[in-house]
C-alpha positions in Angstrom: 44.1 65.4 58.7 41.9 67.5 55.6 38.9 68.1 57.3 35.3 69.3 55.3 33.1 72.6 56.9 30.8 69.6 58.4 33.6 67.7 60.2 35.2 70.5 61.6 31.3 72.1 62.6 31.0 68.5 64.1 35.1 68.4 65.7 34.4 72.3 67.2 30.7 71.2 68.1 30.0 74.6 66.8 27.6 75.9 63.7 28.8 75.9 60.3 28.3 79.3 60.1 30.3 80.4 63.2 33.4 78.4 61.1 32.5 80.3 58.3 32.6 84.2 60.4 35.9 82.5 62.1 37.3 82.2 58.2 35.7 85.9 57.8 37.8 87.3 61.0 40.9 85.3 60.1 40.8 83.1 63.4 40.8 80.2 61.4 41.9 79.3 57.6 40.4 77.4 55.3 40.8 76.7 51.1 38.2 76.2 48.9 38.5 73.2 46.4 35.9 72.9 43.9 33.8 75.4 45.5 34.0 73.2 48.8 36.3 74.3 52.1 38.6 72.6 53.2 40.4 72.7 56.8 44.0 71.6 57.6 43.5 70.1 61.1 46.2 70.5 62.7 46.3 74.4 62.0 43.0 74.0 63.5 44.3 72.4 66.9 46.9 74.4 67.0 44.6 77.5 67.3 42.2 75.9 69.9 44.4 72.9 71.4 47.9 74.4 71.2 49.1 71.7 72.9 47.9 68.7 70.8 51.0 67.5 68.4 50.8 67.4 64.6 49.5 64.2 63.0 51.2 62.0 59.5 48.6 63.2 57.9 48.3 66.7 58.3 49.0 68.2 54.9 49.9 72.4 54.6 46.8 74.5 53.3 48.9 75.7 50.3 49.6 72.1 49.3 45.5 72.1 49.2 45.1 75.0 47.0 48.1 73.8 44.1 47.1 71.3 41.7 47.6 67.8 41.8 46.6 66.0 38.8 50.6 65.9 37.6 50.9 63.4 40.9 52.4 60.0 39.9 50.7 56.9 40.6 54.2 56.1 42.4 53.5 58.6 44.4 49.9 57.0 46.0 51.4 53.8 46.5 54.1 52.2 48.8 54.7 48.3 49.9 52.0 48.7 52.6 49.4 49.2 49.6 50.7 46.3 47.9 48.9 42.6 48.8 50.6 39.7 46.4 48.7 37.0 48.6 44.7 37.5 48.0 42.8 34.6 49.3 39.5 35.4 48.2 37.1 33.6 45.9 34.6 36.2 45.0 34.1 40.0 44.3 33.2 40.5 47.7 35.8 38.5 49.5 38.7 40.9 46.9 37.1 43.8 47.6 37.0 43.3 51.4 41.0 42.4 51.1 41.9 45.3 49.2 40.1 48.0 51.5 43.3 47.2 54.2 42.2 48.6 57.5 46.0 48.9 57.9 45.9 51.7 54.8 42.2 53.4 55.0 41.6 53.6 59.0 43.7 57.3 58.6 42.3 58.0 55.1 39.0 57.3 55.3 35.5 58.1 58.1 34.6 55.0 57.5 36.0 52.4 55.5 32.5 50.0 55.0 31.4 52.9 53.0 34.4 53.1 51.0 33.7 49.1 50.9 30.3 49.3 50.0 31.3 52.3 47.6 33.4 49.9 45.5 30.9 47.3 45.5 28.1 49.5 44.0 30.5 50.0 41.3 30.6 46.3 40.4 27.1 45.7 40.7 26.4 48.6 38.2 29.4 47.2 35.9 32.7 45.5 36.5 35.5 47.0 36.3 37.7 43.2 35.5 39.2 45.2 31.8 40.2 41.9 30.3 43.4 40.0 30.2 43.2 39.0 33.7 43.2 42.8 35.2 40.7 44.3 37.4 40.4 48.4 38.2 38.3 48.4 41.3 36.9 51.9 42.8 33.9 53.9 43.9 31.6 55.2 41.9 32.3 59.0 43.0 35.0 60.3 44.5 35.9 60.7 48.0 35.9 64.4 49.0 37.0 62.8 52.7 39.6 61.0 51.9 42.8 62.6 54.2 45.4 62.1 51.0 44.9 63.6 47.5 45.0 59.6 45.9 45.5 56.4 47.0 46.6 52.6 44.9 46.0 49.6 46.1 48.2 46.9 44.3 46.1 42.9 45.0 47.6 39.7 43.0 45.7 36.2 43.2 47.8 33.7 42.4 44.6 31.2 41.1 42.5 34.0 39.7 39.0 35.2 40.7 35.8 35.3 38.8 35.4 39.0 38.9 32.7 39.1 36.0 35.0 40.7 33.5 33.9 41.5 30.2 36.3 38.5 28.5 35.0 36.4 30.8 38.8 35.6 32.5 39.8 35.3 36.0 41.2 38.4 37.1 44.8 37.7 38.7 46.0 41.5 39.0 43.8 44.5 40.8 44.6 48.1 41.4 42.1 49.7 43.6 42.2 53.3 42.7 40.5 56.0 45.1 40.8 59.9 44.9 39.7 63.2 46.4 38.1 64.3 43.2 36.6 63.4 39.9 40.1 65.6 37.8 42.7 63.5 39.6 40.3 59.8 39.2 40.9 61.0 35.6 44.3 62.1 35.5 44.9 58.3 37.8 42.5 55.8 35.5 44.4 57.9 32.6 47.5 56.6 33.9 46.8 53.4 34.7 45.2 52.9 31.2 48.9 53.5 30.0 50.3 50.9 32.6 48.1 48.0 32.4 48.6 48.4 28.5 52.1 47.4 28.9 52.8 43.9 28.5 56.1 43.9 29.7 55.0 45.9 33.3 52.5 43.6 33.8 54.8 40.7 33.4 57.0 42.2 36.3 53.8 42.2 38.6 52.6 39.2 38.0 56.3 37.7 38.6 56.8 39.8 41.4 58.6 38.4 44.4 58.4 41.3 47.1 56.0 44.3 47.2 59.1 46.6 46.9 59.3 44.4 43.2 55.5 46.1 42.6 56.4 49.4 43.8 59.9 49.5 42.0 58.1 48.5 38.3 55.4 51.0 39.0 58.3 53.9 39.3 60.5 52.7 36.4 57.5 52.4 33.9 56.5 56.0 34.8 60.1 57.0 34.5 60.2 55.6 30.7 57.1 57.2 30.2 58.0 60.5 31.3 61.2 60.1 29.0 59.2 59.5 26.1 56.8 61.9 26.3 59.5 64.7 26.6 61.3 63.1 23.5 58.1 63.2 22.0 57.7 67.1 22.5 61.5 68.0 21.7 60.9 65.8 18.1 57.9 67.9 17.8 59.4 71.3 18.1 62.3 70.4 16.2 
């Protein structure tokens, strides 16, 4: 658990600047990410409630401090972020299926807000990019969320009116949320490159499992990886 100088002031019950002379005095460590601090919680128990085990989610301070827009999309998405059966009719209803308690109850303080977060973004424009594809996610990033990046893979088998610019039902989403505004970048960068393939998008719309989704995402990032390092080595030859 990646916890902000509020939340652990607020976990502690202490001042933020007593966590701030504990970081002076070395009790406690911290890194700072985009001039904000971040804690690794269970370093933090482990000082105070030495007996309190380690959590999935604790991630090391160093892994904090190194930079993460190289991560694959493969790597922010597994079969439990992948939904082939959405039921709902309307933005709303999609939106309320893709924020899976199941995923964001560990990533997220409180997943309404990532909810309502996403919904503000449609209201101000959708994000449906034609061709029957939809790139849901907040307007900002989420400097809470307890993972770098997270993908959430939705298919509708009838289509919902999701107000896209071509006017199609959008049968294909892939909620994207992150930590900060370089990785949404780096991830909406990437999925540009994906959802522009025809032949990926074939493979998800056909899709049979959620380990079919997961498997296309990680071969079409594979190809692309090969290509771009062909690309360089014809380059410098």
């Amino acid at each position: 658990m990646i916890l902000t100088l509020k939340e652990l002031a607020e976990y502690l019950r202490v001042n933020e600047r007593t966590i701030l002379r504990m970081l002076k005095t070395g009790q406690i460590q911290g890194a700072k990410i985009g001039g904000q601090w971040r804690f690794n919680g269970g370093q933090i128990d482990k000082v105070f409630f030495p007996n309190s085990p380690l959590g999935e989610e604790d991630v090391p301070l160093n892994a904090l401090t190194q930079s993460q827009i190289d991560i694959p999309v493969s790597r922010m998405l597994n079969e439990d972020r992948v939904n082939l059966d959405l039921q709902g009719n309307s933005v709303d209803d999609v939106i309320n299926e893709l924020v899976m308690p199941k995923v964001f109850s560990t990533l997220v303080l409180d997943i309404n807000d990532l909810k309502e977060k996403c919904l503000a973004r449609e209201t101000l424009l959708s994000t449906g990019v034609g061709n029957g594809i939809a790139v849901p996610h907040p307007r900002d990033p989420i400097p809470t969320l307890r993972a770098p990046g997270c993908v959430i893979v939705g298919r509708s088998s009838k289509g919902v009116d999701f107000k896209a610019a071509d006017g199609k039902p959008v049968k294909l989403f892939f909620l994207v949320c992150s930590q900060n505004i370089e990785l949404h970048l780096h991830m909406m960068g990437c999925m540009a490159r994906m959802l522009g393939n025809h032949d990926f998008i074939q493979e998800c719309l056909k899709a049979k499992e959620k380990t079919d989704v997961v498997k296309a995402v990680m071969e079409f990032e594979r190809a692309d990886f090969l290509n771009k390092k062909h690309a360089e080595e014809d380059f410098e030859a």
